[in-house]
Residue, then its C-alpha position, 0 to 999 in steps of 0.5 A: x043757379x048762380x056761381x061758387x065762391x071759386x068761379x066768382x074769385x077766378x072771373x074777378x082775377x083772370x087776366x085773359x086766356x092762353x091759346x093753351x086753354x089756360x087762364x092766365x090769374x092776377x095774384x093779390x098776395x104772394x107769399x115768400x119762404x126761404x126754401x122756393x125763393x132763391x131759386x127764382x130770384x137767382x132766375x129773375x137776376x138771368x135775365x134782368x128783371x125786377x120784381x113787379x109789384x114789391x108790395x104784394x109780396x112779403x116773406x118769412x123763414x120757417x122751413x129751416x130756421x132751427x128752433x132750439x137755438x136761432x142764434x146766427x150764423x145758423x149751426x147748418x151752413x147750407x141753412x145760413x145761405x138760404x137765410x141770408x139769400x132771402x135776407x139779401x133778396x128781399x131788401x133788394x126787392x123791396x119786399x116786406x121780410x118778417x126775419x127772426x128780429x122782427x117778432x112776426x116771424x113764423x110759419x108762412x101760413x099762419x102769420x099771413x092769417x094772424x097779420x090779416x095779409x090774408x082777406x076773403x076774395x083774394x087769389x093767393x100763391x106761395x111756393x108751398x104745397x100747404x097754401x091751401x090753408x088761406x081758403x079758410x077766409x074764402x080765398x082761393x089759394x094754390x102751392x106754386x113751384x120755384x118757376x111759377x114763384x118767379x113768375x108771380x115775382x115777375x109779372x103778378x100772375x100765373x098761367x093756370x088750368x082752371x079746377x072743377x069744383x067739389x062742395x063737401x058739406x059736414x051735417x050734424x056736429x062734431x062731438x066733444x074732443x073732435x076737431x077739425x084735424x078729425x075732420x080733414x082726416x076722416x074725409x081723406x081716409x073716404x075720398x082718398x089721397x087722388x079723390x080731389x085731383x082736377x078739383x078745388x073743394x068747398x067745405x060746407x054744412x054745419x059742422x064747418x060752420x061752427x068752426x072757428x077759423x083756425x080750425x078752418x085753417x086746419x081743415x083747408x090745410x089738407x085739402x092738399x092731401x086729397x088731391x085737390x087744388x085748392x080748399x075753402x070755406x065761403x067768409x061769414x061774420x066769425x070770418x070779418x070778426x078775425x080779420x078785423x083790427x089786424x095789421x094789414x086788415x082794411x082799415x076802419x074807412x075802407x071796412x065797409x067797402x071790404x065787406x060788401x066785397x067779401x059777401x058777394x063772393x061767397x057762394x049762396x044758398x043756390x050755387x052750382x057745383x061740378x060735383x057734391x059729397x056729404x059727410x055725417x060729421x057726428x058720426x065722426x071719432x078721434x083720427x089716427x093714420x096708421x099708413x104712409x099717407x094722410x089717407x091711410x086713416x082710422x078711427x081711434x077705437x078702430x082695427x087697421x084695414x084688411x087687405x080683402x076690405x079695401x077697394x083694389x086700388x088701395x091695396x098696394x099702398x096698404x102692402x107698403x104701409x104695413x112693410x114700412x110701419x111694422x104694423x099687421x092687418x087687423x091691428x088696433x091703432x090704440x095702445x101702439x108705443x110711441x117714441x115721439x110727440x111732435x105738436x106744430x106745423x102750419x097744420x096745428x101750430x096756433x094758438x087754439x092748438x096749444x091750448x087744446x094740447x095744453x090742457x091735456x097736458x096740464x098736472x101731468x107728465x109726459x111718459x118714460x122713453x118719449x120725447x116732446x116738442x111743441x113748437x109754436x107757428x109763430x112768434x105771436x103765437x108764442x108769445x100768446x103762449x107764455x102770456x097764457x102760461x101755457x109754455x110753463x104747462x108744456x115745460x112742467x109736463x116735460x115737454x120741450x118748448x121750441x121757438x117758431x118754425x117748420x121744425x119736424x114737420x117736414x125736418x129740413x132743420x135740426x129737428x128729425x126722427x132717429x132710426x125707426x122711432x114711431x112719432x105721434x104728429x099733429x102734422x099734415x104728413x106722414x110720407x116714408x123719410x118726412x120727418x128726417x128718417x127713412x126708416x122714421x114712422x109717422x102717425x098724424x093725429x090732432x093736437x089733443x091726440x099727440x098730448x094724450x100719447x105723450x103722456x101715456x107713451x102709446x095711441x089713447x082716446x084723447x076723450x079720456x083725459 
């Protein structure tokens, strides 16, 4: 049997071994936010150093950049100095800074893709637990913290234990009006939100296969979630096709040499695998969680769980779910009232994703007593967005159409749940106090699900519009 994808990729970056029994990994791409960096210049300053290699490092703002108003000086002062640390470190590192004025600024994982910063084979690190979103293109991409941040900043590479590896293979296909958000949820709601720890996964099968790469991006974008290192899908021709003509793609004299390179280390057809689950993707509804994590999931004609279904490990989490969310054994998840619609985030932020939210919402208008935001995961897609149309569909609808960012995804800026109010978010989590309120309740679902439960002020079948 020959190797995965991961352990082909891990080989051709390590730089040696630690007597720890760590390998120590060049990073090819290290990507920067306002929010991990200026912790970790503020250290390389301490004790004299300088960034390594400038030119494999590129920063953006998302995390706390507002969206109503990004006029500066931010409204939030705290936000300003971080914005102007990162401003101010990255010109005095020299390193590419996609700022507000720049027209590529937006969330750090989507304008690594849509720029081709992000290549198939690459090892990839960002302060950001979400970076697993980049194995989409068959790299193998890790969350860092601030101190490991500054290690990549000042030496390129990082000292890691090395992950087994998990191949999830998706038979069948996914029916009409389920995607890739569906997906990643219903394998959580199975494997569990610890099911992944010590593992990268691969995700694999057809149903993976037949999606496009921005909801790939949506799938690996979790993998988090689950426990899991890393996730990632070995590169294919829509993978070339996406990369191809992009910014910071190889250009057309070096495309071949890059493509000879990419196929070889995707896993073949005989690849080994520390351990494999399947999954029957058509079996698979429109998800919702209905709990305080991404696990804590169902589908949309689904009741909640009773505490004597679940396996015993689950129960306590399932107690405090009901405490926080108001919610009771047995219940149905559709027809809850929402107060918010959230549509955004690095998890759903892109252009396939307002499209989708888009057409849900076109002719039709967004329920009594429900507030709506769309925010777009980058300025391009934005601007996509409005060449589309698609901004005058949200804003007829009664939507609130927002500039790039984070935004109430994690809340770290303006946008935050009030109170108790329950939010339809097509989001990554649902933790107790994430979007801005401890007493704030969230429900994750796709784009098309938060369209649908803005406009009918309660959990609906996206499928019946």
């Amino acid at each position: 049997m020959s190797a995965n994808l991961f352990d082909k990729v891990w080989e051709a970056h390590k730089v040696g071994s630690l007597p720890s029994g760590r390998d120590q990994l060049f990073i090819g791409l290290h990507l920067v936010h306002e929010v991990t960096s200026p912790q970790a210049f503020a250290m390389l300053a301490e004790r004299g150093l300088k960034v390594a290699y400038p030119e494999r490092s590129f920063a953006t703002c998302d995390h706390i950049v507002p969206t109503a108003d990004q006029s500066r000086p931010f409204g939030d002062p705290q936000a300003e100095v971080m914005m102007a640390a990162l401003e101010a470190n990255a010109a005095a590192a020299g390193i590419t800074f996609f700022g507000l004025d720049s027209g590529r600024q937006g969330i750090v994982h989507v304008i690594g893709p849509e720029l081709g910063l992000t290549q198939p084979g690459m090892t990839i690190a960002c302060g950001d637990s979400h970076t697993s979103t980049h194995g989409a293109f068959g790299a193998i991409a890790f969350g860092i913290g601030t101190s490991q941040v500054r290690d990549v900043l000042a030496t390129q590479t990082l000292a890691m234990d090395r992950p087994k590896v998990r191949r999830i293979e998706a038979s069948g296909s996914l029916g009409l009006g389920v995607g890739a958000k569906d997906l990643i949820l219903f394998i959580l709601s199975r494997l569990g939100v610890e099911g992944g720890l010590g593992y990268a996964y691969e995700y694999s099968g057809p149903a993976v296969r037949a999606l496009g790469m921005e909801a790939r991006m949506t799938l690996c974008n979790m993998s988090i979630e689950g426990g899991a290192r890393a996730g990632y899908v070995s590169p294919d021709e829509a993978t070339f096709a996406y990369v191809r003509g992009r910014p910071y793609a190889p250009a057309e004299r070096d495309w071949e040499a890059a493509l000879a390179y990419w196929r070889s280390v995707a896993s073949g057809p005989d690849a080994s695998f520390d351990d494999e689950v399947s999954i029957d993707a058509s079996a698979i509804e429109p998800m919702v969680t209905w709990g305080v994590n991404p696990g804590q999931g169902i589908g949309v004609s689904e009741r909640m769980p009773r505490l004597a279904e679940l396996e015993p490990e689950r129960r306590d989490g399932a107690r405090l779910a009901y405490a926080h969310m108001g919610f009771a054994e047995g219940d149905r998840i559709a027809g809850k009232r929402i107060d918010v619609a959230f549509i955004g985030s690095c998890t759903n932020g892109r252009i396939s994703d307002l499209r989708e939210a888009a057409a849900i919402a076109k002719g039709r208008k967004v329920a009594k007593g429900v507030r709506a935001l769309v925010v777009p995961g980058s300025q391009a897609v934005a601007a996509q967005a409005r060449l589309e149309g698609l901004d005058l569909v949200f804003k007829e609808a009664g939507f609130e159409w927002r500039g790039a960012g984070c935004s109430m995804c994690l809340a770290m800026n303006p946008d935050k749940l009030v109170g108790s109010q329950l939010c339809a978010s097509s989001s990554n989590r649902n933790f107790i106090g994430r979007q801005g309120s401890s007493l704030g309740r969230t429900l994750l679902m796709s784009p098309a699900m938060a369209a649908a439960a803005a406009l009918s002020g309660e959990v609906v079948d996206s499928r019946s519009f």
